[in-house]
N, C-alpha and C positions, 0 to 999 in steps of 0.2 A: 227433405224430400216432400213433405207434405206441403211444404211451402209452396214449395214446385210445382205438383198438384193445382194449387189452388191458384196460382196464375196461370195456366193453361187451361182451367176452365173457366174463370172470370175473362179469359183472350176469347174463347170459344164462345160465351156467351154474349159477348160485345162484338162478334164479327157479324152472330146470328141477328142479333136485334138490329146492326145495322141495315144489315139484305135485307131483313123483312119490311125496313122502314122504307128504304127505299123504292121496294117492290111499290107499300102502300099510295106513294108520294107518285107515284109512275101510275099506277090507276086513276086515282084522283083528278090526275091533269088531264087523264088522255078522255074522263066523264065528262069534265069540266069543258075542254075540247067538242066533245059530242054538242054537249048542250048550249056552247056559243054558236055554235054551225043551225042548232035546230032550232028552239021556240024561239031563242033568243037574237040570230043572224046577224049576229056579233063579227063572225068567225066566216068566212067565206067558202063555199063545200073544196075550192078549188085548192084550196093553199090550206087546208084543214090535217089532208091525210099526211101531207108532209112535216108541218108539224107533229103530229102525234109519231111518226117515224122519227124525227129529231127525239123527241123527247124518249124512244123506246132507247134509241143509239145514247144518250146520254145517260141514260138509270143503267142502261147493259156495260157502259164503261166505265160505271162508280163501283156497280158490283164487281166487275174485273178486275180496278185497283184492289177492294178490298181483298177479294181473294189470294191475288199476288203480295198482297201487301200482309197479311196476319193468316188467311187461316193456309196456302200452302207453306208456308214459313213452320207452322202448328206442329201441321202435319209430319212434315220432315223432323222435327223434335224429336214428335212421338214417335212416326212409324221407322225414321231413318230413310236417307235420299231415296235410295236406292227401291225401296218398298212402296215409296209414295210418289213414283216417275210417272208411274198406267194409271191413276187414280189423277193426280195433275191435267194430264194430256185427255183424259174423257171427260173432266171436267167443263174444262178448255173446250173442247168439242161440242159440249152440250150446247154449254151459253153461245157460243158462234152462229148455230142453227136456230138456237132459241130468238136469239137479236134478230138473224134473217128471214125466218118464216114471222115475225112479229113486224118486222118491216113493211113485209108484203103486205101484211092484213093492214095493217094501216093503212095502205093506198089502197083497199079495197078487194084486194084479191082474197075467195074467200080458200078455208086450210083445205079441204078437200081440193081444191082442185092444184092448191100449189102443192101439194105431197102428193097427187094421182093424176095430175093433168099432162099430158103428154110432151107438152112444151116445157113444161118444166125440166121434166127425165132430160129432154134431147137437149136444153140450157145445160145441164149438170155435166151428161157425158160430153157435148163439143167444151164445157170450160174447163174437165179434166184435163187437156191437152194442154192447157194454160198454164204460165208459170205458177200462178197461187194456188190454183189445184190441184196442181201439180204436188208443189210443195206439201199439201195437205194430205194426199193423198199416201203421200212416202210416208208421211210423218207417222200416218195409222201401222204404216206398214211396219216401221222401227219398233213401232211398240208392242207390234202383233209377234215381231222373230226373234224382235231381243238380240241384236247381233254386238249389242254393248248396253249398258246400262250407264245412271250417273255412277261416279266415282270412278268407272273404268280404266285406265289408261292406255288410249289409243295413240298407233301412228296413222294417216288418213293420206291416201293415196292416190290424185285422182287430178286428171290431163287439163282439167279446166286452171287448177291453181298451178302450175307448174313451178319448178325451184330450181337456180343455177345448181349445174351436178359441182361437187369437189374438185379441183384440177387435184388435189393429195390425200388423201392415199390410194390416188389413181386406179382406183375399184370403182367397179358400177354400186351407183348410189342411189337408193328408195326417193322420188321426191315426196317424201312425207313429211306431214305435217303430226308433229307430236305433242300431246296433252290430256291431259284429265277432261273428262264430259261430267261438265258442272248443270246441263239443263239439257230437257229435248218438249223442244216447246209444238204449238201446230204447225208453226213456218220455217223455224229454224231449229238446229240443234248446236249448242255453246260447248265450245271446247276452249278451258286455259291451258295452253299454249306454253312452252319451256320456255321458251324466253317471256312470258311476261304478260301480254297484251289477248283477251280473250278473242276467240274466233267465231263467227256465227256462221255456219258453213246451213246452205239451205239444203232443207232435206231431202230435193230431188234431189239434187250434189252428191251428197250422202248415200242415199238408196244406190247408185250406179260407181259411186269408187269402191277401190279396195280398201276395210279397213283391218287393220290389223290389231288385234285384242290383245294386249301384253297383260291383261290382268286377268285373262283364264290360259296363259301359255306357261305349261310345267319348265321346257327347256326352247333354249336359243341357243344360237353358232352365234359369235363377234368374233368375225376377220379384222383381224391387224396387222397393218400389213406396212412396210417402215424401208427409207432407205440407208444402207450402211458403206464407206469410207471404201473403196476395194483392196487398197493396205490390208485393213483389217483382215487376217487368217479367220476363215469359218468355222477354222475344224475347232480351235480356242473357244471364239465366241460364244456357238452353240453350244455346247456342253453347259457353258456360265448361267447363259441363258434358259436352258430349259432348267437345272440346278434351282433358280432364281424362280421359275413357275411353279415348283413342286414345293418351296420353300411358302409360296402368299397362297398355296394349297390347289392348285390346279393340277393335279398329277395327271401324266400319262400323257402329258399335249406337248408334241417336238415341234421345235422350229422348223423352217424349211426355208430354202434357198428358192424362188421361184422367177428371178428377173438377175440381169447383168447387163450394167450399161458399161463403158469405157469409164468409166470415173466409182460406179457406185453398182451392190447387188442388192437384193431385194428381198428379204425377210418376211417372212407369214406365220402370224401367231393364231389360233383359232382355239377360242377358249368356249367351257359352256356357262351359260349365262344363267345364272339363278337370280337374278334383279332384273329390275329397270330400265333403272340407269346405265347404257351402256356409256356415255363420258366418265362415268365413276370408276367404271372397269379398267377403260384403256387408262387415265387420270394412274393408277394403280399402279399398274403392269409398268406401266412410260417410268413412274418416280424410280422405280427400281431400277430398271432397265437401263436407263439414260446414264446412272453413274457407273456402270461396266462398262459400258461405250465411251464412255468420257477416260475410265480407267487406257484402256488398252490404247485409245488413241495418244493419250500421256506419255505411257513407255515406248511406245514406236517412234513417238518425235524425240525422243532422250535416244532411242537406238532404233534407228530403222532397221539394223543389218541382222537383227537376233532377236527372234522370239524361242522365249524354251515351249514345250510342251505342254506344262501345265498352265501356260496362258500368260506369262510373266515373262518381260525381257529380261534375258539373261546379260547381267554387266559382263563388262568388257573384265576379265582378269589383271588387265594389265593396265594402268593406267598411267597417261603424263606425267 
């Protein structure tokens, strides 16, 4: 443990020395700058300020690796994801505005009037309309309402990403997208995804779907919903069937009959969900299920003419 310690703060102190240096090495050039442009007319005043702008945009983007790169890394360690999201995301913030009002000053604009000038405000509110500020704008928002944190796991609901619905189990289906929120950056927020492949859904996006929080939800409904063989006696089946949900511990949930086509009827199971994973659940329910269905279908083709009561065809007494 102390060891532990003692690289998290030799990391901590190697992320520090690097910003500071970099800071130093970011002044130096932009004096240096100054003073080609002045005594020395090295430097031409015209192509001066955009240099020194270059040079702020490249020392603002060393420091952003490092930070992305060691000390939110650090952080997460110490503080845990989830505690170190709002601290991330203002960070993030800071240095944005810090690069951008340092931009301007470079080409001459001086800080009063880019933080008080009137043209600035009405830049700011007509580019809030805009996707990036948009984007930016949400993103404060996320972190202001808290409507998910990292580690979450969300289903994400919303008409721009649309999803083919199921043609089976012929229910209305959420087009959601499901996964763990692994980051909520300024422009986007990363969700990994159940199948595999991360999502960066932008946080306008975000701010305007539905998301649905499964990791502050006590209780869920999962409809299952199945079709069965019209052979098959329901009055048999069911009894098996709910037997078989009181046995994997779902007491008190009866099947029900809810559809009938000419060939096949329609079965609904609605269980409450204390997990996640609702594949895990139906996965569950289906193993067991499937070989009582398989059972009854077996004896009816051995004797279509005779079912007993308690669910088992009765042989024939009398045979060839």
């Amino acid at each position: 443990m102390a060891e532990h310690n003692g690289d998290l703060k030799r990391l901590w102190r190697k992320t520090g020395i690097l910003i500071i240096a970099l800071l130093i090495i970011g002044i130096l050039l932009a004096i240096l700058v100054d003073q080609a442009k002045g005594p020395l007319h090295i430097v031409p005043k015209s192509i001066a300020g955009p240099i020194k702008a270059l040079i702020v945009l490249m020392i603002g983007g060393a420091i952003s690796y490092l930070l992305e790169r060691y000390l939110f890394q650090l952080t997460s360690r110490t503080l845990g994801a989830k505690s170190t999201t709002s601290l991330r995301f203002i960070i993030r913030l800071l240095l944005l505005f810090a690069v951008i009002l340092s931009v301007l000053a470079a080409f001459g604009v001086g800080l009063s009037s880019v933080v008080f000038g009137g043209a600035f405000v009405t830049a700011i509110i007509g580019l809030a309309g805009q996707t990036m500020f948009g984007n930016l704008i949400a993103g404060i928002a996320l972190i202001i309402f808290h409507p998910f944190e990292v580690g979450d796991r969300v289903n994400i609901v919303s008409s721009q990403y649309p999803v083919i619905w199921p043609t089976f189990p012929h229910e209305a289906t959420k087009p959601a997208y499901s996964g763990v929120v692994i980051d909520i950056t300024l422009m986007y927020t990363s969700v990994l995804t159940d199948n595999g492949p991360v999502l960066a859904f932008p946080n306008g996006i975000i701010i305007q779907a539905a998301v649905e929080n499964l990791s502050r939800t006590t209780r869920r409904a999962i409809r299952i919903r199945f079709d069965v063989d019209i052979n098959l006696d329901p009055h048999k089946l069911l009894p098996q069937a709910e037997k078989m949900l009181q046995t994997l511990g779902y007491s008190g949930v009866h099947p029900q009959i809810i559809d009938v086509t000419p060939s096949t009827y329609s079965l609904l199971i609605v269980v409450d969900a204390h997990s996640n994973a609702d594949d895990e659940i139906r996965h569950r329910i289906f193993s067991h299920l499937v070989p009582i269905i398989q059972k009854y279908k077996h004896e009816l083709a051995i004797n279509p003419d005779a079912q007993g009561e308690d669910g088992d065809v009765k042989k024939s007494e009398s045979k060839a």
